[in-house]
C-alpha positions in Angstrom: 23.2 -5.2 48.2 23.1 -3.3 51.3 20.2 -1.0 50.4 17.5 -3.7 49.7 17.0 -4.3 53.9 16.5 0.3 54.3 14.9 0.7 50.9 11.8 -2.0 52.9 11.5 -0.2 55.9 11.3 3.2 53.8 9.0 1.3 51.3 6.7 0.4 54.4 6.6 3.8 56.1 5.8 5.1 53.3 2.8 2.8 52.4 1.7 3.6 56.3 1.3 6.9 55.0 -2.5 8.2 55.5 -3.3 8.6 51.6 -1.3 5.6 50.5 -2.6 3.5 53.1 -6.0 4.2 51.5 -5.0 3.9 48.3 -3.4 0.6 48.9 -6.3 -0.5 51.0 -8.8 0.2 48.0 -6.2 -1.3 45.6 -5.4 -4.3 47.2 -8.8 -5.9 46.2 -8.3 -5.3 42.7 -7.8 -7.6 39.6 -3.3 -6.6 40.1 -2.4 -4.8 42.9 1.6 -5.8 42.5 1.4 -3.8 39.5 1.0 -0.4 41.6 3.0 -1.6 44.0 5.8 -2.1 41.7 5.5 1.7 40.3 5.0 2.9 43.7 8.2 1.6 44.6 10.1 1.9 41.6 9.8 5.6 41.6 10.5 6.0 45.1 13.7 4.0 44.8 14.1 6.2 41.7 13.6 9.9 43.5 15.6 8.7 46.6 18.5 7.3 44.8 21.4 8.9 46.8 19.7 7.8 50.1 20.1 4.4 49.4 23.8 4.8 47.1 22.2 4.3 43.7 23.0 8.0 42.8 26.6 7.7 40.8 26.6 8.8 37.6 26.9 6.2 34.4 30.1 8.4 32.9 31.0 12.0 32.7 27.5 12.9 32.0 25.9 13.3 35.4 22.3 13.7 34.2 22.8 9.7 33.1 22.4 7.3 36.4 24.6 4.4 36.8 21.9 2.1 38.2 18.7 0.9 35.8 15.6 1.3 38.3 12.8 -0.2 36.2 9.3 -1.3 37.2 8.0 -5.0 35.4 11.8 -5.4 33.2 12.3 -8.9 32.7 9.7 -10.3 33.7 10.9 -9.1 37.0 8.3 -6.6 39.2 11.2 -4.4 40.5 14.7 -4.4 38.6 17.7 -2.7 39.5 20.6 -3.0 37.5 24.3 -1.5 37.3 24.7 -0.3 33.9 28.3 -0.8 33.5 27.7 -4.1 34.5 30.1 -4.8 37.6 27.5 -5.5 40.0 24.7 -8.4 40.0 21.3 -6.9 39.7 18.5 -7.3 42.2 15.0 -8.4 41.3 12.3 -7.7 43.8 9.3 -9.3 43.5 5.7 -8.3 45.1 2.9 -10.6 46.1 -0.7 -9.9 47.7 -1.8 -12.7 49.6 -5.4 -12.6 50.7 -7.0 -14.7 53.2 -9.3 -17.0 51.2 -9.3 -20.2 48.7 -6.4 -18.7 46.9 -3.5 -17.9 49.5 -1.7 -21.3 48.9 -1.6 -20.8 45.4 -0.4 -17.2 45.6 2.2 -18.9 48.5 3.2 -21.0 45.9 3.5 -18.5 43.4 5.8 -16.5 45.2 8.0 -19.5 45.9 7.9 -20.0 42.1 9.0 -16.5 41.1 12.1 -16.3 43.3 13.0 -19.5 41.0 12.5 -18.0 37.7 15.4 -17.5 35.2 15.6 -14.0 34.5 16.1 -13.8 30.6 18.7 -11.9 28.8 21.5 -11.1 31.6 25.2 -12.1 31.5 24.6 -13.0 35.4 22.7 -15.8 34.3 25.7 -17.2 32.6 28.6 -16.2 35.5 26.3 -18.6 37.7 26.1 -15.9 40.4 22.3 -15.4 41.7 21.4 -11.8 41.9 19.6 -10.8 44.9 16.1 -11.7 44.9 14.2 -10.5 47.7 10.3 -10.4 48.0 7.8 -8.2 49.5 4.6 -10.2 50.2 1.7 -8.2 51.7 -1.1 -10.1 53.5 -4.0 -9.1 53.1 -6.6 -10.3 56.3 -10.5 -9.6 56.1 -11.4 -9.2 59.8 -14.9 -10.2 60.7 -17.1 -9.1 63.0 -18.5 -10.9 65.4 -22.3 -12.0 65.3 -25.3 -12.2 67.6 -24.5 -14.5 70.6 -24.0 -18.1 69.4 -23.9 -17.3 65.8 -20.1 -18.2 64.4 -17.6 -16.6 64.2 -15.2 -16.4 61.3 
């Protein structure tokens, strides 16, 4: 879907942000970082809907959106789906990959998520593949350098 490639940029300006960006950077560290992530983005997607066309309404009651913006549905850390069911949905998925023992495994994982069956949607049967993008965030420790001829990491 066209919005998923303006939704990132937006998405990334808006965790450049002064308090985000602290927030994320004390967050990042913790025990499940995607899991704010995933809100943070979910209800951004959800209070910009008309900037990125998810706006229409479901039927003739406009207070009832047509497109499902759910954080952590299905299994899934970012679901959008149409309700009336026309359109594939689009799963976004969010990763933190840090700079030690574990960033092959979390590589991995991320390679294994955009694999998953999603459960319980008809677009697993039609055999068409909903979008599945992923945002991965890298997380790098920098290290400072030591006394002349110590090492550096």
């Amino acid at each position: 879907m066209s919005f998923v490639p303006s939704f990132f940029d937006f998405l990334i300006t808006h965790l450049q942000q002064d308090e985000r960006r602290r927030m994320l950077s004390s967050i990042a560290v913790t025990a499940a970082p995607e899991h704010w992530l995933s809100l943070e983005a979910s209800a951004l997607l959800d209070i910009h809907r008309d900037r990125f066309g998810l706006g229409q309404p479901l039927s003739d009651r406009h207070n009832v959106p047509r497109w499902l913006i759910a954080a952590e549905r299905k299994k899934v850390d970012l679901w959008i789906e149409d309700q009336r069911g026309e359109l594939p949905p689009h799963a976004v998925e969010f990763k933190v990959v840090h700079n030690n023992k574990n960033a092959y495994q979390k590589v991995w994982e991320i390679r294994c998520d955009l694999q998953k069956v999603i459960p319980n949607t008809d677009w697993n049967e039609r055999r068409v593949e909903s979008a599945r993008p992923t945002v991965q965030s890298i997380e790098a420790m920098r290290y400072h350098a030591p006394a002349p001829g110590g090492v550096i990491f």
